[in-house]
C-alpha positions in Angstrom: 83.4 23.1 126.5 82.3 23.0 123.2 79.3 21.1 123.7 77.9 24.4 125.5 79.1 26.9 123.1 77.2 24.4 120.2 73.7 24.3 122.7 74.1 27.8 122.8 74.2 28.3 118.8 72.0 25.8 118.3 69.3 27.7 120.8 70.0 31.3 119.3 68.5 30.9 116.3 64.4 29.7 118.0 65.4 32.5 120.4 65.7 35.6 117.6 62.5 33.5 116.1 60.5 33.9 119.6 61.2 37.4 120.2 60.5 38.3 116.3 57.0 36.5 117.0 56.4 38.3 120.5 57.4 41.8 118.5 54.8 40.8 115.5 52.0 40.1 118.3 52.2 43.5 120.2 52.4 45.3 116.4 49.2 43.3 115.5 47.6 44.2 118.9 48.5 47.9 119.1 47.0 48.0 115.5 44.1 46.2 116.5 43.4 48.3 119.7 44.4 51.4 117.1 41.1 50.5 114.9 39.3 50.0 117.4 39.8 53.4 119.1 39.5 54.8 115.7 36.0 53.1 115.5 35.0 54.6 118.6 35.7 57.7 117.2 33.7 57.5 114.4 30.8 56.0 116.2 31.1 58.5 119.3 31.0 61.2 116.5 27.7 59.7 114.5 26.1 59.4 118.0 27.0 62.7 119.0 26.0 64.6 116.0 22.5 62.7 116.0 21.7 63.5 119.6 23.0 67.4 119.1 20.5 67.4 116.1 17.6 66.1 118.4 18.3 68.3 121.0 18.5 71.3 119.0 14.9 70.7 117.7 14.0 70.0 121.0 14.9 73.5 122.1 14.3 75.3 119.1 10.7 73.5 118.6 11.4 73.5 115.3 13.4 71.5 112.5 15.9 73.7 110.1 16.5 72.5 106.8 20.1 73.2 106.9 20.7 71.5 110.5 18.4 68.3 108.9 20.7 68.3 105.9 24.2 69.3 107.9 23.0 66.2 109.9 22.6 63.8 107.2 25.7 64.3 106.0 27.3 64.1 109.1 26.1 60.7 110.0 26.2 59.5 106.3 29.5 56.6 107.1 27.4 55.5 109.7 26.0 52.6 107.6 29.6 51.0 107.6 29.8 51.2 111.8 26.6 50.0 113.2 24.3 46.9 113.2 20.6 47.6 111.4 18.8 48.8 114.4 20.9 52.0 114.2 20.7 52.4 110.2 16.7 51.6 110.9 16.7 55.0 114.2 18.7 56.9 111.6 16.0 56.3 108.6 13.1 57.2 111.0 14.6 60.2 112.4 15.8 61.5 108.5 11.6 60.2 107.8 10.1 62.1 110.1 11.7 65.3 110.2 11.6 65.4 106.6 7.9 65.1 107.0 7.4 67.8 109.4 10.3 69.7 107.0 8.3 69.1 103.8 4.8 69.2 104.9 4.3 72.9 105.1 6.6 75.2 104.2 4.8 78.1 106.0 5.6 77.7 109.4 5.2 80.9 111.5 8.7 82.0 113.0 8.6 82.6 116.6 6.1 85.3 118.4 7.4 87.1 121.3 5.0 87.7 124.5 7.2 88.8 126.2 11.2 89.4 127.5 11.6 86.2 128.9 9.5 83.7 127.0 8.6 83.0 123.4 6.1 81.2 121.9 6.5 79.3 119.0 3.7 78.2 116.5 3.9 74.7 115.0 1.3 73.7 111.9 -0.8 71.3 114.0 -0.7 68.5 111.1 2.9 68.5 112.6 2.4 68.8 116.5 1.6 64.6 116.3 5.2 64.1 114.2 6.9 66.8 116.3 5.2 64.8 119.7 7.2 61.4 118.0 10.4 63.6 116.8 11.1 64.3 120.3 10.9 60.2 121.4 14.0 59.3 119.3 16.4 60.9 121.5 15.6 58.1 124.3 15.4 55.6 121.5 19.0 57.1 120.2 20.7 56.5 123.9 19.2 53.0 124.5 20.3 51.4 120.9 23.9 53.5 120.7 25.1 52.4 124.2 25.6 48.3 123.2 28.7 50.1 120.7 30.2 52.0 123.4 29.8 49.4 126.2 31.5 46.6 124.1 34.7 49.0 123.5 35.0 49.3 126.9 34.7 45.8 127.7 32.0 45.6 130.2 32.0 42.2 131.1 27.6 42.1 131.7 26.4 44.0 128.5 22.6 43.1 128.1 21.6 41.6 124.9 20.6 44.8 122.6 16.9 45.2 122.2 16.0 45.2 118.6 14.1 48.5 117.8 11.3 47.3 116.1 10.4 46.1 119.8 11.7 49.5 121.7 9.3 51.2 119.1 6.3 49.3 120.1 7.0 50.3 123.5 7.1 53.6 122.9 4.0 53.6 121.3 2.2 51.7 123.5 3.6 54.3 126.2 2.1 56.8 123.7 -1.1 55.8 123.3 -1.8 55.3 127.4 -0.6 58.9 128.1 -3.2 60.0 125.4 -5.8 57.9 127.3 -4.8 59.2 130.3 -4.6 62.3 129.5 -7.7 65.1 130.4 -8.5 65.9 126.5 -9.3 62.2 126.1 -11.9 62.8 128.8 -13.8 64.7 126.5 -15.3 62.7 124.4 -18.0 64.0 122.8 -19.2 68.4 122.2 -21.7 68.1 124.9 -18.8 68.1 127.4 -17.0 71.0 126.5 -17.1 73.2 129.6 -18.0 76.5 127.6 
């Protein structure tokens, strides 16, 4: 009878040891899934902040200085939670609209024709930027969704494109709808129809 009361002793002490271990694992996991969520976050929040700052050029057909800077600051941690094809969409979206910011500080506010409508002049040195400025919201959703898809753990995540590549695209797509388009047509002043 003793034997089994010393087996049991002898076995309690790698018991308390496995369940301390098994208690240290789910605190090291629930803190790891814990940062990640909290990465999420952050990321989720840099994404959305840069494509409510796109859209709100998009609509307004104009860039504030207050929304560019309100932005910057806003997605200014976003160099410690993304890869360099993100930091490299950020710099060409703070680039450009600083451009079209900076270039002429006597852009016309809006003209009304009517109740329903507005029109809104745009220097035309900027309607070229502006035309490129309203391409990086496409750019933004194809080179953010790797971060989100890998903290959801979908199993078939394409490789991410880098965006040197994705901006040659776009150019290329560019350049064929100018082509294309009927003011190309007209090529030389003895084919203006008036």
């Amino acid at each position: 009878m003793t034997s089994w009361i010393q087996i049991l002793q002898a076995l309690l002490t790698p018991t308390i040891g496995l369940i301390a271990a098994y208690v240290a694992w789910q605190q090291y996991r629930l803190a790891k899934q814990k940062h990640d969520i909290d990465i999420f976050n952050r990321r989720m929040q840099v994404y959305k902040t840069t494509v409510a700052f796109l859209v709100k050029c998009e609509k307004d057909v104009a860039i504030s200085e207050d929304d560019f800077y309100e932005w910057i600051r806003d997605v200014s941690d976003a160099e410690f939670l993304f890869g360099q094809e993100i930091l490299d969409l950020l710099e060409d979206i703070e680039r450009t609209a600083a451009a079209i910011i900076f270039a002429d500080k006597t852009n016309q506010p809006p003209v009304p024709i009517d109740d329903e409508y507005e029109m809104v002049t745009i220097d035309p040195k900027n309607v070229d930027r502006f035309n490129d400025f309203l391409t990086f919201r496409g750019k933004a959703t194809e080179l953010f969704a790797p971060y989100f898809q890998t903290f959801l753990k979908f199993k078939s995540v394409q490789k991410q494109s880098r965006y040197k590549e994705l901006i040659k695209e776009r150019q290329d797509a560019l350049e064929k709808f100018h082509q294309e388009s009927p003011a190309s047509r007209l090529s030389d002043e003895n084919d203006i129809p008036f």
